[in-house]
C-alpha positions in Angstrom: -6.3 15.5 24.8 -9.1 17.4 26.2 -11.8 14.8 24.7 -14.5 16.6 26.8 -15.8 20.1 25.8 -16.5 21.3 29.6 -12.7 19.9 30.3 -11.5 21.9 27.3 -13.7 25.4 28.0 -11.8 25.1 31.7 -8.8 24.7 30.0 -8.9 27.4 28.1 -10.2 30.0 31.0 -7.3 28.8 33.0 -4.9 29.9 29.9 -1.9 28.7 28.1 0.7 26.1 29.5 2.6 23.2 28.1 -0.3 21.3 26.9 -2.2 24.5 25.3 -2.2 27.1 22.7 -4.8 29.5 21.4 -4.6 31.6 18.2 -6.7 34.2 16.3 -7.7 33.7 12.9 -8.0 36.8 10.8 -8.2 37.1 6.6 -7.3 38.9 4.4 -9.7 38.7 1.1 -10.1 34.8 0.4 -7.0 33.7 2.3 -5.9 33.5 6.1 -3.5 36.2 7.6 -3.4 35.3 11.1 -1.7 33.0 12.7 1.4 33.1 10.5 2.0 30.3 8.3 5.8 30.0 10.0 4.4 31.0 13.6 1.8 27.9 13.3 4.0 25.6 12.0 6.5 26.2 15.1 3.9 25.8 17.7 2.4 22.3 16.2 6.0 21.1 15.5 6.8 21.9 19.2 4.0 20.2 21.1 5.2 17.1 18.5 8.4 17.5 19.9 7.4 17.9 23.5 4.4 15.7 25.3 2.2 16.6 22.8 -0.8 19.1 22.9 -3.8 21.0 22.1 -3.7 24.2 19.4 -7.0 25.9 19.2 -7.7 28.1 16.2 -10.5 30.3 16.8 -9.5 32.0 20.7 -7.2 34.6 21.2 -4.4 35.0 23.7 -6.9 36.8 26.0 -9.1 33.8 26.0 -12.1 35.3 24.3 -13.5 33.2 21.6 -13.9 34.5 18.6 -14.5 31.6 16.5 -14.3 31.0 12.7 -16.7 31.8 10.3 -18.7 28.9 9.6 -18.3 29.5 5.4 -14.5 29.3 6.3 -14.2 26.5 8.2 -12.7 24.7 5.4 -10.4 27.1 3.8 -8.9 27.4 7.6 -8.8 23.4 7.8 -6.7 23.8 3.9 -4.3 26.1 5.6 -3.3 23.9 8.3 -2.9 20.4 6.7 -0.9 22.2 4.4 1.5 23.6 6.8 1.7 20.5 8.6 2.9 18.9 5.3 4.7 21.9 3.3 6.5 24.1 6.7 7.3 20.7 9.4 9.8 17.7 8.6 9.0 15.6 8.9 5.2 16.5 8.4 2.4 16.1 11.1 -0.6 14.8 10.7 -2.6 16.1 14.1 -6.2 15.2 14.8 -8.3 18.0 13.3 -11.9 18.2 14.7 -14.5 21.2 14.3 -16.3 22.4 17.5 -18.4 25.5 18.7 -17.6 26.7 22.3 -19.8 29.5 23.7 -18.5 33.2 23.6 -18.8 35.8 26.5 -22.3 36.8 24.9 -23.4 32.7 25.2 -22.9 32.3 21.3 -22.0 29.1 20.2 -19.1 29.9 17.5 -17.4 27.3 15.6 -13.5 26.7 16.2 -11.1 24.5 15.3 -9.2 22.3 17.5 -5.7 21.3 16.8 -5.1 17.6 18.9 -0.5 17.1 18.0 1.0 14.2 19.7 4.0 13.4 21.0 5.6 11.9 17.7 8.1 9.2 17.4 10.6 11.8 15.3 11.7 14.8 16.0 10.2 18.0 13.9 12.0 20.3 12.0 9.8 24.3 11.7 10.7 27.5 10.5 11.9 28.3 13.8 14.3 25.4 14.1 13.9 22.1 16.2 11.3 23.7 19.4 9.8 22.0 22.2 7.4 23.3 24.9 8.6 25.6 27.9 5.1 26.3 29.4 3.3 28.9 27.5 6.4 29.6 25.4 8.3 27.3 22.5 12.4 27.1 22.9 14.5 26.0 20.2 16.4 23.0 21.8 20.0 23.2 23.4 22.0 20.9 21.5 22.7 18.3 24.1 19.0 18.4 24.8 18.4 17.6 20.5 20.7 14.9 20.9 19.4 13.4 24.0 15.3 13.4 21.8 17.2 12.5 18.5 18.5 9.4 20.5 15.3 8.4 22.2 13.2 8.7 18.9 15.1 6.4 17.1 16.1 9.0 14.5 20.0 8.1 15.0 19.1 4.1 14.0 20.0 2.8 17.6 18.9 -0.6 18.5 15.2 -2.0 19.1 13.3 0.7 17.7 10.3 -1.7 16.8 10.0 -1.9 20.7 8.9 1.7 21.3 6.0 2.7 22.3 4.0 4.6 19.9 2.4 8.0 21.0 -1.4 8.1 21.0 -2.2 4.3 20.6 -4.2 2.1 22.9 -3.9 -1.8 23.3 -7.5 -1.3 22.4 -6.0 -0.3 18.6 -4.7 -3.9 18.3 -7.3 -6.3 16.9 -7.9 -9.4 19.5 -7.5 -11.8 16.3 -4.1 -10.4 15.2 -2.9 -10.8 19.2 -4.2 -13.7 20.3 -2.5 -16.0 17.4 0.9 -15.6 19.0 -0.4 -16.5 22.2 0.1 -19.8 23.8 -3.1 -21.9 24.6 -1.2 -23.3 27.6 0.1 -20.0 28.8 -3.1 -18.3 30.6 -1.3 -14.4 30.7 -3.3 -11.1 30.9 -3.6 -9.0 28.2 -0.9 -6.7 29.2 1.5 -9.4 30.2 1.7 -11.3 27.1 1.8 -8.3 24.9 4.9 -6.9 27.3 6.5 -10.7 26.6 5.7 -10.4 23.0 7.6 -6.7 22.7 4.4 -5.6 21.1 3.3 -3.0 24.1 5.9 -0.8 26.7 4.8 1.7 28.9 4.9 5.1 27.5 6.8 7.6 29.1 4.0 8.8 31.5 3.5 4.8 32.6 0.7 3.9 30.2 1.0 1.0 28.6 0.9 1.4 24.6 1.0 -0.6 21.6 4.5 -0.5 20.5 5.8 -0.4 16.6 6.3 -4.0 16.6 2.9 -4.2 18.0 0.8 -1.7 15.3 3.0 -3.6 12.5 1.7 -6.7 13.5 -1.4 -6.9 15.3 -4.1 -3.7 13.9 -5.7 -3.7 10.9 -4.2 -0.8 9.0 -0.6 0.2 10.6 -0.3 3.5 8.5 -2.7 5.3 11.0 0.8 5.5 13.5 3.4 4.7 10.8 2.2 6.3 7.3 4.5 4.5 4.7 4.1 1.5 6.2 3.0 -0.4 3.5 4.1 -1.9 0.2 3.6 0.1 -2.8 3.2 -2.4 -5.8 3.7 -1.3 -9.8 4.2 -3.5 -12.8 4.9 -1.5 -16.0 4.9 -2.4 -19.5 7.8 -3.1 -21.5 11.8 -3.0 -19.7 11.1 0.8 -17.9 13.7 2.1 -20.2 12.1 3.2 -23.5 9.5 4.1 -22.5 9.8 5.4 -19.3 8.2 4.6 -16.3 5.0 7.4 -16.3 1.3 6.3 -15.3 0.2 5.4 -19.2 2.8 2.7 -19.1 1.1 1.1 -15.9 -0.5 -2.5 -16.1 -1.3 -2.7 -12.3 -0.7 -0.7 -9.1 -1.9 -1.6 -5.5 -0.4 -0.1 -2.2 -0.8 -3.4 -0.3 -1.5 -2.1 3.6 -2.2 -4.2 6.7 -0.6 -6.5 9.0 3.0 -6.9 7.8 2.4 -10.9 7.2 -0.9 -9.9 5.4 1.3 -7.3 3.4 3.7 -10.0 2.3 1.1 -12.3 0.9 -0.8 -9.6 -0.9 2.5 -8.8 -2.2 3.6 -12.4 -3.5 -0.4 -12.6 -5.3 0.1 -9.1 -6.7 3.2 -10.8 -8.2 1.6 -14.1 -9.7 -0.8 -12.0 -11.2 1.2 -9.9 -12.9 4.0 -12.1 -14.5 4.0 -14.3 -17.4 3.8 -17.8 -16.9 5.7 -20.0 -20.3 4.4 -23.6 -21.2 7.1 -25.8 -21.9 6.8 -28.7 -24.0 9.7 -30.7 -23.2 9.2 -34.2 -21.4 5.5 -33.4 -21.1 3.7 -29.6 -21.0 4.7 -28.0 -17.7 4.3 -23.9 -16.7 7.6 -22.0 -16.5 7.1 -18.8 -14.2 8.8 -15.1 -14.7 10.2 -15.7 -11.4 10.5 -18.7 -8.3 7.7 -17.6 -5.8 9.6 -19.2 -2.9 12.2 -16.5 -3.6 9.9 -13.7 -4.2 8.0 -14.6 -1.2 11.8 -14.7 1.4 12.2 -11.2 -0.7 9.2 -9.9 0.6 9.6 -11.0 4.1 12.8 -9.9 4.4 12.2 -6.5 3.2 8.9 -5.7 5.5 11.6 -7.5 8.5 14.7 -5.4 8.4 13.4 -2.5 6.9 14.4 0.9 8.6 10.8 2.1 10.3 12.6 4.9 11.8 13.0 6.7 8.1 9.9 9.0 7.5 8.7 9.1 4.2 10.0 5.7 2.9 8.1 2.7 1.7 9.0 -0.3 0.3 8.8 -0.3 -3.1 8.3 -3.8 -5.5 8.7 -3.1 -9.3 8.0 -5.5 -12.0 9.2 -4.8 -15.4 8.7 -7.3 -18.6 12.6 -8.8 -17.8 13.1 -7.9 -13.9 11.7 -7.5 -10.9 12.7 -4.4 -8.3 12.2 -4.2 -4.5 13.6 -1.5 -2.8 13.8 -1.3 1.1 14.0 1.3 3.5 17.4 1.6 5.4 20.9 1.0 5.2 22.1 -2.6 5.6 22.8 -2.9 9.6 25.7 -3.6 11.8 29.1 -4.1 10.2 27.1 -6.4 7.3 27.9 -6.0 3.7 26.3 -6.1 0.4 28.3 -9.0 -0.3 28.1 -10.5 2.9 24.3 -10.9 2.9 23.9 -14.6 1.6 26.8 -15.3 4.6 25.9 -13.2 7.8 22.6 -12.7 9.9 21.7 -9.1 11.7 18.6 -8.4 12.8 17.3 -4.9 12.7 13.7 -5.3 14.2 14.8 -7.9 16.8 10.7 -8.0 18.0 9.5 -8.2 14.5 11.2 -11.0 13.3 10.4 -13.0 16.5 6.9 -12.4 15.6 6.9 -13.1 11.9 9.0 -16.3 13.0 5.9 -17.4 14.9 3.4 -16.8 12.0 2.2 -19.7 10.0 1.3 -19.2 6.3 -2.5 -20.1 5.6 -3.1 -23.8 3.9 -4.1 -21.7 0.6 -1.1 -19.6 0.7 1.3 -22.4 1.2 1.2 -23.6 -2.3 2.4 -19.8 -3.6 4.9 -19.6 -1.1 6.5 -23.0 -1.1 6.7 -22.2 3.1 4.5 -22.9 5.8 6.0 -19.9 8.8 6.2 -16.8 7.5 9.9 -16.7 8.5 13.2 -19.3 9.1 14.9 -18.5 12.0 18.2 -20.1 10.1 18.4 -17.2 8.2 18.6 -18.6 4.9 16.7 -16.7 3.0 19.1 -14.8 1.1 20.2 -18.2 -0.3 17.3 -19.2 -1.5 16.2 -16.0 -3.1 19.7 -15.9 -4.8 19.7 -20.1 -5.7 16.0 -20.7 -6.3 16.0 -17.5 -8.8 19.4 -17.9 -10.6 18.0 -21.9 -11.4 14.9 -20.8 -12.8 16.3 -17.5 -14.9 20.4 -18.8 -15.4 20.8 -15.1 -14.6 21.9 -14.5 -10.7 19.6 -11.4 -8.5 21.8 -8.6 -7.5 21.4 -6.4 -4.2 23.2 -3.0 -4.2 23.2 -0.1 -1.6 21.9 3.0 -3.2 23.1 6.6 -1.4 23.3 4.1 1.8 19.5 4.5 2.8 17.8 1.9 0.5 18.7 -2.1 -0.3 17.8 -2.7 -3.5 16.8 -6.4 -4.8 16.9 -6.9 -8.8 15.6 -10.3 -9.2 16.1 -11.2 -13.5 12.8 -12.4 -15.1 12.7 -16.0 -16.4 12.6 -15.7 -20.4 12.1 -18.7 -22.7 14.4 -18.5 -25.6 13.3 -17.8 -28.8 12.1 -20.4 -31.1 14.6 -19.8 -33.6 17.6 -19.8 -31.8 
């Protein structure tokens, strides 16, 4: 917002509104005093919860800039990306860019400019939950919290993969990624095929914008909108018991990001690498895995499918230990679905993203891992197999619980070859 320095020198002459704040840095020995921590954190968290806006640090309220010492520039930059994540909930991450803009005298003093937009969850500051009245932040009426709560998905209603997501462009979305789920017979524009899709929606100002299901599954690196999107990937040493699970007991660790087909496939190689593969001599040598990679792989794609986006701070999770492997998953399980109804019922949380990971085809040189050639079976049998296919190769059968009702968890038993004495 404001991209051009003459737009944003008008801006600030004209004064603060809706879309603007200024704010005075002072110090006090090797530490900043002014703006308060609590008093920042409240204005950021209520342009998030608004349309969004610019903060800059550097001008005071009468418009004069003062700028920032240029040997300070950094300890002022500390200040705020630490009260974006320590003071807001969930935490902001706003574009942070250093300027000069000239003072009354013609100097060119440095500033810093505080770019906040309109987030897909609603903010929690010092002050409360605040949005934008003009110049001034309000803390929200409670029907008015409820009404924001409901739009931003924070409640868990339907379709959330189809919103929009603030600040993105169709530009964000890599033409390769796109233009695989288009049809070669179907000659649509750009914006018409990704509407079809559900992976763009006009924002609510009418620009069209990328939506969840579209960052997820068409640009490069979704964590730039959605920060734990991605798989975080440990195998440990030993059971995870005695001794317990700390960084000296690590064998391998990768947070697997990308495209969430991409994701799954990283995920299923991180896997293969990592566990033990048993020769078997009976009726001729032949490899005996840890675990069925068919299964593993319906695990994976499951989990980056139905997980809850719409919980901040939560990634999935894949464990392996030396008798087990873990995956947890963001969210409760949806509808009126049980633990124990999962191998039995299908419910789709991300309605778009499983239509678009049903129309992904798993690379020739992946299909030999995977034991699949789409990324995902519309029959919904996955559970099956991942219960079946494991339980065969391990005798021991995978268990899915529910912990505090905000995570699935997936404990698939490791295939172990009995010992030669018994």
């Amino acid at each position: 917002m404001f991209d051009n320095i003459a737009d944003l020198i008008d801006k600030i002459r004209l004064g603060e509104d809706s879309y603007l704040e200024l704010k005075e840095v002072r110090f006090a020995g090797q530490k900043v005093s002014a703006p308060h921590r609590d008093s920042l954190a409240d204005e950021l968290a209520a342009f998030a919860n608004s349309r969004g806006g610019v903060c800059v640090l550097g001008v005071d309220d009468a418009r004069e800039v003062l700028g920032i010492p240029l040997a300070r520039l950094d300890l002022v930059e500390d200040f705020v990306r630490h009260i974006c994540m320590d003071n807001i909930i969930p935490p902001l991450t706003p574009i942070i860019e250093r300027l000069t803009l000239p003072s009354t005298t013609g100097e060119q003093l440095p500033v810093l400019k505080l770019d906040v937009a309109s987030s897909l969850f609603v903010h929690k500051s010092p002050g409360g939950y605040l949005h934008r009245v003009g110049s001034a932040k309000r803390e929200m009426a409670p029907d008015y919290l409820a009404r924001l709560f409901q739009q931003r998905s924070q409640a868990r209603i339907i379709r959330f993969d189809e919103q929009p997501v603030p600040g993105a462009l169709l530009d964000d979305l890599a033409d390769e990624l796109w233009q695989r789920f288009a049809s070669p017979r179907i000659q649509d524009a750009r914006e018409v095929l990704l509407d079809k899709l559900a992976m763009a929606r006009p924002d609510v100002d009418g620009t069209i914008r990328p939506t969840i299901a579209g960052v997820l599954m068409a640009s490069s690196d979704p964590r730039q909108w959605l920060p734990n999107a991605f798989i975080q990937a440990v195998a440990y040493r030993g059971t995870g018991v005695l001794p317990q699970r700390d960084a000296a007991y690590q064998l391998d660790a990768q947070d697997i990001t990308g495209p969430l087909d991409a994701q799954v496939l990283a995920a299923c190689h991180f896997v293969r690498k990592n566990m033990q593969v048993y020769a078997s001599k009976d009726e001729g040598r032949h490899d005996l895995p840890q675990y069925d990679m068919t299964a593993v792989f319906e695990a994976l794609v499951n989990a980056v499918a139905h997980r809850d986006y719409s919980i901040h701070g939560a990634k999935i999770r894949l464990r392996l230990f030396a008798d087990r492997l873990e995956l947890y998953s963001p969210g409760a399980i949806p509808n009126t679905m049980t633990v124990d109804s999962l191998p039995y019922r299908q419910a789709a949380r991300n309605e778009a993203i499983t239509s678009l990971l049903a129309k992904c085809q798993v690379p020739d040189t992946d299909k030999a891992i995977t034991g699949r050639s789409a990324m995902m079976d519309k029959r919904g049998e996955g559970v099956q197999i991942i219960l079946e296919q494991s339980e065969k190769l391990s005798g021991k059968r995978p268990v899915y619980r529910l912990v505090d009702d905000s995570e699935l968890l997936l404990i698939i038993p490791a295939f172990i070859p009995p010992r030669v004495d018994e």
